[in-house]
C-alpha positions in Angstrom: 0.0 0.0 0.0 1.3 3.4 -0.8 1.9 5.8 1.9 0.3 8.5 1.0 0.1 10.8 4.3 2.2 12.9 6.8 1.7 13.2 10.4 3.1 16.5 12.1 3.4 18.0 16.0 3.3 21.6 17.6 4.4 20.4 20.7 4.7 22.7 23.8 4.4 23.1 27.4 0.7 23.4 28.0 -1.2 21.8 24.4 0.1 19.9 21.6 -1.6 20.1 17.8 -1.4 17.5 15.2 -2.0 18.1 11.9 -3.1 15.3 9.1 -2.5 16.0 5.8 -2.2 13.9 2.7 0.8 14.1 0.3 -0.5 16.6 -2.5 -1.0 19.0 1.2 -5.0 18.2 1.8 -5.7 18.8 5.2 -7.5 15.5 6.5 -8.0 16.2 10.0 -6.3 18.2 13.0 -6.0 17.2 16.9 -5.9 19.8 19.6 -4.9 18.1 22.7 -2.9 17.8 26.1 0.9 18.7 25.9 3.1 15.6 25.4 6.3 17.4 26.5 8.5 14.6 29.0 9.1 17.9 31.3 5.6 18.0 32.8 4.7 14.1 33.4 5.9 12.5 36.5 7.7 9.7 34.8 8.9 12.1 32.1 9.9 10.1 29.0 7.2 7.0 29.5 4.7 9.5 30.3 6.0 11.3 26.7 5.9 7.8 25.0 2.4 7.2 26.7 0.8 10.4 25.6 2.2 10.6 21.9 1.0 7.1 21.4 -2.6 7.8 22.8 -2.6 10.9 20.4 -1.4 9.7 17.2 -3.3 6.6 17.2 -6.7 8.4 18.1 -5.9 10.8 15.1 -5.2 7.8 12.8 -8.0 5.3 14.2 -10.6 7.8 13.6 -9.7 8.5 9.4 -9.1 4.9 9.0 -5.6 4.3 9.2 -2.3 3.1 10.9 1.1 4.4 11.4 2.0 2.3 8.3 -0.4 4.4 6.1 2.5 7.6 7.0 4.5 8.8 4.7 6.7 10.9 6.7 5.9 12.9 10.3 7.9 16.2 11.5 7.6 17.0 15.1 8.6 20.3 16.9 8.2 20.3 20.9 8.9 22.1 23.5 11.8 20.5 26.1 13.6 18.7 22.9 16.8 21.1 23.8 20.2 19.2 24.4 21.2 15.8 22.9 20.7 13.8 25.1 16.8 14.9 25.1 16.7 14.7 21.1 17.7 11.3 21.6 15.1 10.1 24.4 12.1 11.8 22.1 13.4 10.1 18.9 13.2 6.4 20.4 10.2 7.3 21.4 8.7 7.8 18.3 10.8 5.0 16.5 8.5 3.1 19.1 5.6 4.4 18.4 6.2 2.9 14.7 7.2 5.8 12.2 10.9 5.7 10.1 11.3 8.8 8.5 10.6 12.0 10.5 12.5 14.6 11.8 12.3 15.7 15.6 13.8 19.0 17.2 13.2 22.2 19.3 10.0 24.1 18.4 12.3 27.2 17.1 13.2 25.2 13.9 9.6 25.0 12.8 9.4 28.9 12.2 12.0 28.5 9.4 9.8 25.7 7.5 6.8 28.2 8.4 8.2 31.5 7.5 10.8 31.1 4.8 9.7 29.7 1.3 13.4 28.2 0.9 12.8 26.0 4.0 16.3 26.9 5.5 17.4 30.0 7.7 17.2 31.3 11.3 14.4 31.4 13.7 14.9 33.4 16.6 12.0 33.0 19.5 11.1 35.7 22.2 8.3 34.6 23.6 7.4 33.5 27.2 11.1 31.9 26.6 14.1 32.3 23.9 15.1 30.0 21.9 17.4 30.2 18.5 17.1 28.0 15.6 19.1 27.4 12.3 18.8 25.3 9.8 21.4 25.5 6.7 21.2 25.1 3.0 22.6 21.9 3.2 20.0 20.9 6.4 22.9 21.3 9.0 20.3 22.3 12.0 22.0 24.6 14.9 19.8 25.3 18.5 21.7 28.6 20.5 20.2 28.5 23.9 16.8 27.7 25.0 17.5 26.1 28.1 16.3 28.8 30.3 19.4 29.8 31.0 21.9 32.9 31.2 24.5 30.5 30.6 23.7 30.0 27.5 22.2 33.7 26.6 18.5 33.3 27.2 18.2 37.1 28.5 14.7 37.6 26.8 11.5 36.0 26.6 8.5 37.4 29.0 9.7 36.0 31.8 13.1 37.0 31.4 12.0 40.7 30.7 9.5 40.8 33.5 11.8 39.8 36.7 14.1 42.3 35.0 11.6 44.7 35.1 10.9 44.0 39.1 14.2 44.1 39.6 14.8 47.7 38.2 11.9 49.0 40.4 14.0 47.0 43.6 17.0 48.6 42.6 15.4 51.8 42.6 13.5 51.3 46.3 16.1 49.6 48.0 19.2 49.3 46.3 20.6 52.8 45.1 19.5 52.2 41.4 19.2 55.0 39.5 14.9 56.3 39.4 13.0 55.0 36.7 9.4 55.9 35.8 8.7 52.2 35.9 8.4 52.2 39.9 5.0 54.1 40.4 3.2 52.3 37.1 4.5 48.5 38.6 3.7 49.3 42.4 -0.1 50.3 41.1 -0.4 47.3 39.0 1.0 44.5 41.6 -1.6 46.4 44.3 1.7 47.0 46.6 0.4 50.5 49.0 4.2 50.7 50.2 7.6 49.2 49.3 7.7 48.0 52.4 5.6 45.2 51.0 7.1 45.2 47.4 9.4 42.1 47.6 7.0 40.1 49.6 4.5 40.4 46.6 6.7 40.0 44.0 8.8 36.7 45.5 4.6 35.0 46.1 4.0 36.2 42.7 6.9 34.3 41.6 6.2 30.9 43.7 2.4 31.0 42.2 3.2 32.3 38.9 0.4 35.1 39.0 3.0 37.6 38.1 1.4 39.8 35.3 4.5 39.5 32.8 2.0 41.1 29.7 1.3 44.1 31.4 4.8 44.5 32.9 6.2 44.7 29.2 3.7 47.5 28.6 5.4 49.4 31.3 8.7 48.2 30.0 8.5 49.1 26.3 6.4 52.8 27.4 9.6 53.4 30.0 11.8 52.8 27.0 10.3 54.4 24.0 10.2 57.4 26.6 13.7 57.4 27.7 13.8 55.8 30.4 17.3 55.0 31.3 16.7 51.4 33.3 14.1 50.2 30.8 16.7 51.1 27.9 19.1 49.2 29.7 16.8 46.1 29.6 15.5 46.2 25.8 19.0 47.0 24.7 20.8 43.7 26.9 17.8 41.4 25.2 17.9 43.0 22.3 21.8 42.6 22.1 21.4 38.9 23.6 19.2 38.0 20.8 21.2 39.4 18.4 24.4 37.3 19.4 22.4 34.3 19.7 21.4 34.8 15.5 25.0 35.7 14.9 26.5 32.6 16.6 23.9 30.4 14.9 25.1 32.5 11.4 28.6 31.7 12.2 28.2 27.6 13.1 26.6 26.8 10.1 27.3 26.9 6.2 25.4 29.7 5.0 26.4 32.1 2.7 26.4 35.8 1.9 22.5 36.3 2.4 20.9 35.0 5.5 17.0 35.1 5.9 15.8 35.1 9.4 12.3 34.7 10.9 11.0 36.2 14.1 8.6 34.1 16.4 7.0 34.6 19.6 5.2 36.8 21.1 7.1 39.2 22.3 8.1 40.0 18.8 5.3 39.5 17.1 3.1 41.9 19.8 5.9 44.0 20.3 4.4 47.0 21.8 7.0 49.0 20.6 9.6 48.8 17.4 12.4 49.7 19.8 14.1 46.1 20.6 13.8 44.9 16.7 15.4 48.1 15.7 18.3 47.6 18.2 18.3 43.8 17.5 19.0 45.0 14.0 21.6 47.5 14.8 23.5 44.7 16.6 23.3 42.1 14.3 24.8 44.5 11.9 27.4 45.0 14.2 28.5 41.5 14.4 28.0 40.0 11.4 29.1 41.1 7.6 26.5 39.1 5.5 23.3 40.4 4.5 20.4 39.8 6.4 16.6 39.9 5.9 14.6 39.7 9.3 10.9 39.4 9.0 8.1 38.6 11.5 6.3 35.3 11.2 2.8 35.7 10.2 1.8 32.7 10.3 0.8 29.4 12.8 4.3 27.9 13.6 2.1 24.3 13.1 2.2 24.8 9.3 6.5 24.2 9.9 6.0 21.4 10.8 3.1 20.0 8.0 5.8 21.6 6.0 8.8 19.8 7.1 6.9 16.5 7.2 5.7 17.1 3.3 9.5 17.8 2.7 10.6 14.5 4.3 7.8 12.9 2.2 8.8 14.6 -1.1 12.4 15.2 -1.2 12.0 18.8 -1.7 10.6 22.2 0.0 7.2 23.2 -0.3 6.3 25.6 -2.6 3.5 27.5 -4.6 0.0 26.1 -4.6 0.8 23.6 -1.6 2.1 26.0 0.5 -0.7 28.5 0.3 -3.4 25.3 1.0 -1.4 24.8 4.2 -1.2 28.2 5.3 -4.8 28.7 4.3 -6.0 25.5 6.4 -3.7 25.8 9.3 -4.8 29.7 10.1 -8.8 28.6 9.7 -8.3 25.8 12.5 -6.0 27.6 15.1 
């Protein structure tokens, strides 16, 4: 029997969605469902294996078919970050039955979403950072993403908001320089005196409640207006970012012209221009080839249907195809 279909995964920290598409890039049918990431189940890799199992075959059982009737499968998820994780995720979908996919970091499926060629860099700031680069000859590259500062993660929302808190401390308590930031964050956390500031910030922290989307409202507005602590901040992450696409740029074999996409929502609702246009500025600083940064407008889920289309026909996916995808991806999420 010919396999004529290709299974693909959006897989991160909270939901995962499947997408089933035939070969000529029909959409067949979709699965929203429970995140499969290792990193939140108890028994981390079986409870991966259990949950990617459970999900594929209810998306195949109910059209009719098996994991023989796949072509190819491309999955991007969240906690697939250093080897040794790569390696755990791909046995667990050899197990599961498929033999040609292609598993990484959720960062590499901007590039197949993004950029017609199917090769370039992703760089994510979103709740997290994450860099992603994949080559002309399919070399793949991850900079960070490990939710680190040793390895350069300064950006992200969660990243920018404790910076944030920690500007307004610095100010209270610690002989920072003012910043307009102070009054606008005390108001918003409900603190009546700085007395209580750090107690409501560090409980914040412990129950995640902190309100990181209205704190980068305050950031970007402190920036855009001078503000010399919040132009401190944007100009770090913007810098950090800019280092990590650099370093990715350098490691691999690209050429003169480098095409980069720019996920996550921090970039894409950026509530000010200020951080691309420095992030620009620095990459030019660092890096003598000609580069062409773009936001992503569109899901990061049709990456991987991309990819998976790739693996199943030996080339990228262009024209008519493409356009289906994007079409039928953007109606359903």
């Amino acid at each position: 029997m010919d396999k004529k279909y290709v299974i693909s995964a959006d897989g991160g920290n909270s939901k995962t969605d499947y997408f089933l598409f035939d070969t000529e890039g029909n959409f067949v049918d979709c699965l929203r469902t429970d995140t499969c990431s290792h990193e939140r189940f108890p028994d981390a890799y079986a409870g991966a294996f259990r949950a990617m199992n459970e999900q594929i075959g209810q998306l195949l059982a109910r059209n009719g078919l098996t994991v023989k009737d796949l072509a190819a499968g491309a999955f991007g998820l969240a906690g697939a970050d250093l080897p040794s994780q790569k390696e755990e995720l791909n046995r667990i979908v050899e197990r599961i039955g498929l033999n040609r996919f292609t598993l990484d970091n959720d960062s590499f499926l901007g590039i197949k979403a993004g950029i017609d060629k199917g090769f370039g860099i992703c760089s994510i700031n979103g709740s997290g950072s994450v860099t992603g680069g994949i080559s002309p000859t399919g070399r793949r590259l991850q900079i960070g993403g490990v939710g680190s500062e040793l390895a350069g993660d300064e950006a992200g929302g969660f990243y920018l908001g404790r910076k944030v808190l920690r500007a307004v401390y610095d100010t209270l308590y610690r002989m920072g320089p003012a910043t307009t930031m102070a009054d606008p964050v005390m108001k918003l956390l409900g603190v009546a005196s700085k007395e209580y500031y750090m107690e409501t910030v560090i409980e914040g922290n412990i129950n995640r409640t902190l309100p990181n989307t209205e704190l980068m409202r305050i950031l970007f507005a402190a920036a855009d207006a001078g503000d010399a602590a919040a132009l401190d901040i944007v100009g770090n992450t913007a810098m950090q970012l800019a280092r990590s696409t650099a370093g990715c740029i350098s490691n691999l074999d690209f050429g003169d012209e480098v095409d980069i996409v720019l996920a996550g929502s921090v970039w894409v609702k950026a509530e000010s221009p200020l951080m691309l246009q420095l992030y620009r500025r620095h990459l030019a600083s660092l890096i003598d080839r000609r580069c062409n940064s773009a936001i992503l407008e569109v899901p990061p889920a049709t990456g991987a249907v991309f990819w998976a289309l790739e693996l199943a026909g030996g080339r990228p996916v262009g024209g008519e195809i493409r356009r289906k995808v994007i079409e039928r991806v953007k109606a359903l999420l």
